[in-house]
C-alpha positions as CSV (number, residue, x, y, z in Angstrom):
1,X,91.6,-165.5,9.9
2,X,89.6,-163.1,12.2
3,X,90.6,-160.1,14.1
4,X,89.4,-158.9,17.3
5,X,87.8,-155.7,18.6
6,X,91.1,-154.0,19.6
7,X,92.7,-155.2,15.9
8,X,89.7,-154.5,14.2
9,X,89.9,-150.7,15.5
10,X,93.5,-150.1,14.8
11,X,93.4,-151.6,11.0
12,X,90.1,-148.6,10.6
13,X,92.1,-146.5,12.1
14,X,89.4,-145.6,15.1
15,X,89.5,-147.0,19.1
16,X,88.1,-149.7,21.0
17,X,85.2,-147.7,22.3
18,X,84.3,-146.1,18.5
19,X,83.8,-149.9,17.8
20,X,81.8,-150.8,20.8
21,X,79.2,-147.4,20.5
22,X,78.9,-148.8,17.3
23,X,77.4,-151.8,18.5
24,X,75.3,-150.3,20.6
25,X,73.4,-147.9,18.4
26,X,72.9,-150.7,15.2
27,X,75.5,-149.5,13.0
28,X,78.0,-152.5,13.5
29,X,76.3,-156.1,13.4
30,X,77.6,-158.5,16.4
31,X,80.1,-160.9,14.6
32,X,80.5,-164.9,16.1
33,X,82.2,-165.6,19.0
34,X,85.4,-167.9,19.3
35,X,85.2,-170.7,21.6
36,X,86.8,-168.7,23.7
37,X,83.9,-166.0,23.8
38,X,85.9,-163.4,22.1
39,X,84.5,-161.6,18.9
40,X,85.5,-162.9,15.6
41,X,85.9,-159.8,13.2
42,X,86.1,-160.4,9.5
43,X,86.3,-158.7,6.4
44,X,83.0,-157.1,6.1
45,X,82.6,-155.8,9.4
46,X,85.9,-153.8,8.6
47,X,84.0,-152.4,5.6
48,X,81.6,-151.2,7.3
49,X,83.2,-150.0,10.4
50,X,85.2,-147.7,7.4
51,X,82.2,-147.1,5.5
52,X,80.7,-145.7,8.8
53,X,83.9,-143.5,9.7
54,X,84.0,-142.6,5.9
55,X,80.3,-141.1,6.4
56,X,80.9,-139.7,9.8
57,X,83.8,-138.0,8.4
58,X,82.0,-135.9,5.8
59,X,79.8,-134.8,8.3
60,X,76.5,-137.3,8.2
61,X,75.6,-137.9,11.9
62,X,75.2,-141.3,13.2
63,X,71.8,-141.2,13.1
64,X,71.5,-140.6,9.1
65,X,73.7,-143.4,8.9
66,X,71.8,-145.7,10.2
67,X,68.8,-144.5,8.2
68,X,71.2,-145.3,5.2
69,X,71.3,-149.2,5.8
70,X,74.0,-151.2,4.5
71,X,73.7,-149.4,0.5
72,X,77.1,-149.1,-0.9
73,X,76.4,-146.2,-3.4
74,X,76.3,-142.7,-1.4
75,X,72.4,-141.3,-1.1
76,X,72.7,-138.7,-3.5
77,X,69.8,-136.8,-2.1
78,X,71.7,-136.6,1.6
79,X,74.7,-135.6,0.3
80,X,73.0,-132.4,-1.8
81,X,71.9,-132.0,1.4
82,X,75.0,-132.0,3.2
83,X,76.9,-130.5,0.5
84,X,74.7,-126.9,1.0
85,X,75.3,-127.3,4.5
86,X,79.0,-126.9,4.0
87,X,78.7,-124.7,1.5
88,X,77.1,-122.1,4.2
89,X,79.6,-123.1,6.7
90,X,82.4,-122.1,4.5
91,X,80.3,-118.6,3.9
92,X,80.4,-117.8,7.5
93,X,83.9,-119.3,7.8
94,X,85.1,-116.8,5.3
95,X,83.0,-113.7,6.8
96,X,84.6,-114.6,10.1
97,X,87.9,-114.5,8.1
98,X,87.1,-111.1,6.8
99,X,86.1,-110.0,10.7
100,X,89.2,-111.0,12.1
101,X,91.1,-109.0,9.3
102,X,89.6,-106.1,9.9
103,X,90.1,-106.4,13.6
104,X,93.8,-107.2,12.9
105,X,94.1,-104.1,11.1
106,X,92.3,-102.2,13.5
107,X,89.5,-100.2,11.0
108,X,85.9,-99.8,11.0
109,X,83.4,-100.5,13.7
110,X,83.2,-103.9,15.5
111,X,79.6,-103.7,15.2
112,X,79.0,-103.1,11.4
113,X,79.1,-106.4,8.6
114,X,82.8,-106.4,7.0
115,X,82.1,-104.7,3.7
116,X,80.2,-101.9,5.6
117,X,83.0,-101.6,8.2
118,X,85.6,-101.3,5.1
119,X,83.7,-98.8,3.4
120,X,82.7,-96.3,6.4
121,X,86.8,-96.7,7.9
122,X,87.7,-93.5,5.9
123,X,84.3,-91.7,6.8
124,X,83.8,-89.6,10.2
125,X,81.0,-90.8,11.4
126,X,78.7,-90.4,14.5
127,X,77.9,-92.7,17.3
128,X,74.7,-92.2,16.1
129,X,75.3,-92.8,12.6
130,X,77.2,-96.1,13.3
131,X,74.5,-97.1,15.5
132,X,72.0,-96.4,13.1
133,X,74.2,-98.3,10.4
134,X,74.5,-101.4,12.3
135,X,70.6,-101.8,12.8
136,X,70.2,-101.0,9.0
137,X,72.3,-104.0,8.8
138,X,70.4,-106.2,10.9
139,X,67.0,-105.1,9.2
140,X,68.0,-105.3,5.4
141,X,69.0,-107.7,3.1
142,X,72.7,-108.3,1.8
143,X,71.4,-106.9,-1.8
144,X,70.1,-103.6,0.2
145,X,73.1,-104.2,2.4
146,X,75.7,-103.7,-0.4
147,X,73.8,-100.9,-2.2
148,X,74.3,-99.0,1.3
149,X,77.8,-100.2,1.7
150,X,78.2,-98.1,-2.1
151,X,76.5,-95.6,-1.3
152,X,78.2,-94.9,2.0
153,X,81.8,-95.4,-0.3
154,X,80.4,-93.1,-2.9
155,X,78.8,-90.1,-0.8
156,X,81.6,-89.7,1.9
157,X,81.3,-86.9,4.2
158,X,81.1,-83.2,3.7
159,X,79.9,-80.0,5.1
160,X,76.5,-80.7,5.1
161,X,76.8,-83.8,7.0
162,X,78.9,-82.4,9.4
163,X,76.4,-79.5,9.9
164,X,73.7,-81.9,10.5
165,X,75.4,-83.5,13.5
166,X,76.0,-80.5,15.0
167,X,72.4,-79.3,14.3
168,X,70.8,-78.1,17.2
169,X,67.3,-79.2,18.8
170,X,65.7,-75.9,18.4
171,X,66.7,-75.1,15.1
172,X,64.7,-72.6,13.1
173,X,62.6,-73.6,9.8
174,X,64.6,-71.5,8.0
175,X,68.2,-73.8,9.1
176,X,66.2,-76.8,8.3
177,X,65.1,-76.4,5.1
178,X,68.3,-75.0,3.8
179,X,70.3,-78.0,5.4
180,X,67.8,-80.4,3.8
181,X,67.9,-79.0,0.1
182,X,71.9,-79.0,0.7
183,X,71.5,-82.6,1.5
184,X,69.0,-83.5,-1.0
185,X,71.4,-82.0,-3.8
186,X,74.2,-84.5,-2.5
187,X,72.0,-87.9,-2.4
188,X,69.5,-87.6,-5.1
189,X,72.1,-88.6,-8.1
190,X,73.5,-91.2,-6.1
191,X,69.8,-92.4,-4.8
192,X,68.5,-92.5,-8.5
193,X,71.6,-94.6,-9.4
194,X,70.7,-96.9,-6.3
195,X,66.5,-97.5,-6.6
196,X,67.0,-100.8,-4.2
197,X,67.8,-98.3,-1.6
198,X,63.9,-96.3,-1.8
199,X,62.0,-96.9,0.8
200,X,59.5,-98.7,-1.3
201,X,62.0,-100.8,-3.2
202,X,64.4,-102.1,-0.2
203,X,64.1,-105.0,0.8
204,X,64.1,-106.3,4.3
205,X,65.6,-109.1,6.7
206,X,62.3,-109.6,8.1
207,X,58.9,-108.9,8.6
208,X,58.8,-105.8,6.7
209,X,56.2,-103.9,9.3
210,X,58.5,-105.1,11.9
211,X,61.5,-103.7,10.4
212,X,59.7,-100.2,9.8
213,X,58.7,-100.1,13.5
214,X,62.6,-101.1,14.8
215,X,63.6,-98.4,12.3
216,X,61.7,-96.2,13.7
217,X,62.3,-96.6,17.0
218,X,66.2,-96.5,16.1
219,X,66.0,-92.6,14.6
220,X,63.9,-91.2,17.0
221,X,66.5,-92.9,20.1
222,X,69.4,-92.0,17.8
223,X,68.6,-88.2,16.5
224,X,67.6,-85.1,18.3
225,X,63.6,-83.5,16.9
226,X,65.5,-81.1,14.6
227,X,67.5,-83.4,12.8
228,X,64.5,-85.9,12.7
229,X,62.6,-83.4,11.0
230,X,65.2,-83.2,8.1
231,X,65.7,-86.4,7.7
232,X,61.2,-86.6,7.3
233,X,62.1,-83.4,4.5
234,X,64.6,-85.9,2.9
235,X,62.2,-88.7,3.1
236,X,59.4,-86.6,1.4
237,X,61.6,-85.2,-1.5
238,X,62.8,-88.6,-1.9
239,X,59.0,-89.8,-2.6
240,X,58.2,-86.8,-4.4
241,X,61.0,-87.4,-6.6
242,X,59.9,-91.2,-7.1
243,X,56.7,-90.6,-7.8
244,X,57.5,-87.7,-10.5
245,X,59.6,-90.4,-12.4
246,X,56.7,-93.0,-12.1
247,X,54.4,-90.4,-14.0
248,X,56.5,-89.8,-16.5
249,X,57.6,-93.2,-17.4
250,X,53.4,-93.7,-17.1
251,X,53.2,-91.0,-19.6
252,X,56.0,-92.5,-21.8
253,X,54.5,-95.8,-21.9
254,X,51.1,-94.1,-22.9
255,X,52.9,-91.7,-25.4
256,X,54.4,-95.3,-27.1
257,X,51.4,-97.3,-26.9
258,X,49.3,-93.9,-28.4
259,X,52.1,-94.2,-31.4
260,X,51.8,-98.1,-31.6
261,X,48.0,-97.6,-32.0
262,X,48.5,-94.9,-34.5
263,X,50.6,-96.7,-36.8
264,X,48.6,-99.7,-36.8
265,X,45.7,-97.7,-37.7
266,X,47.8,-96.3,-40.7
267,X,48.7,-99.6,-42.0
268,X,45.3,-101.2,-41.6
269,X,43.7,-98.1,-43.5
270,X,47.0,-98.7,-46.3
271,X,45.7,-102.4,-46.6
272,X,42.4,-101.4,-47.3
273,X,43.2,-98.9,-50.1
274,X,45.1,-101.9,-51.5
275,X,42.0,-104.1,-52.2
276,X,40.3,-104.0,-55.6
């Protein structure tokens, strides 16, 4: 017994014009004709019209299909394939899951990644510091990206930082450095916890020049000359500070390898009193 189109299409469970476009793009072979001129369906054409849909189903386009021939076993290598393209679908399925939360609830800043949204809500912060926050989010790396989302969960808001947003343009050197050691005191223990976040450790999204320069251009648009200046003071007591821990874990490593040398010295001197 045979079945035609419109019986073939209801026992795969697909339509009439499924089962013609597969005709017409070489997936579905063209089966005998009855006497009649109608189209003779049988067994194995229903196979593959549900190995097609099968295929179509988990997300292979028609296209690979046909590149697949008739094999019965599933092409492992387009399925790995596949299987890490769902697998960063469901990623930014579940982000926009956490997005939509957060909008339900009404916290954080529409503009700002979900974790970094969560972790400012409970922090007063700036237009200018949000905006700066969600281009540090587009430049950086989700590793730099959740070191800042601690660090902004950590450090808060205080006195200080409120004092630098209210910091005038002309402030005198004397305001300046004051604010910035009152700054530094805050950050440095939580910056020395966090090395990802130093300038020359943190990684970026893209070109890293590129992201320097858009950086840039985002504190200068963003801050007025007096608080640019304290953040440069911040900046440079942040290197200074780096660079003072590199010498001494240089002079630690030399101090070890002096000892290292010292003792070998020792025991190769021992040995030799040993002979006869």
């Amino acid at each position: 017994m045979a079945w035609s189109t419109r019986q073939l299409a209801e026992l795969a469970g697909t339509t009439l014009r499924t089962v013609r476009h597969y005709h017409e793009v070489g997936l579905l072979a063209e089966p005998e004709r009855g006497a009649n001129g109608y189209k003779r369906y049988k067994v194995e054409h229903l196979v593959r019209v549900l190995r097609v849909k099968r295929l179509s189903d988990l997300g292979f386009s028609l296209v690979q299909i046909a590149e697949m021939g008739e094999a019965d076993a599933y092409p492992e290598q387009e399925l790995r394939a596949l299987d890490d393209e769902l697998a960063q679908a469901i990623e930014r399925l579940r982000r926009m899951r956490e997005e939509l939360a957060l909008a339900l609830r009404g916290s954080g800043p529409t503009e700002l990644p979900p974790d970094m949204a969560l972790a400012t809500a409970g922090i007063a912060m700036t237009e200018a510091d949000r905006s700066l926050a969600a281009v540090m989010a587009r430049l950086f790396t989700p590793q730099t990206q959740r070191a800042l989302t601690e660090l902004a969960r950590a450090y808060g808001s205080g006195a200080s930082d409120e004092e630098f947003d209210n910091l005038s343009a002309d402030a005198d050197e004397r305001t300046r450095q004051e604010l910035t050691e009152r700054l530094w005191r805050a950050s440095r223990d939580l910056l020395s916890d966090r090395p990802e976040l130093r300038i020359s450790q943190a990684t970026t999204a893209i070109d890293r020049h590129k992201a320097a320069q858009a950086f840039t251009t985002a504190l200068n648009d963003l801050y007025n000359p007096a608080q640019l200046d304290v953040l440069n003071r911040l900046s440079r007591a942040a290197m200074a500070d780096q660079q003072a821990e590199e010498r001494t874990s240089q002079q630690a490593g030399q101090q070890a390898e002096e000892r290292t040398d010292q003792q070998a010295d020792r025991q190769a001197e021992e040995q030799a009193d040993q002979r006869p």
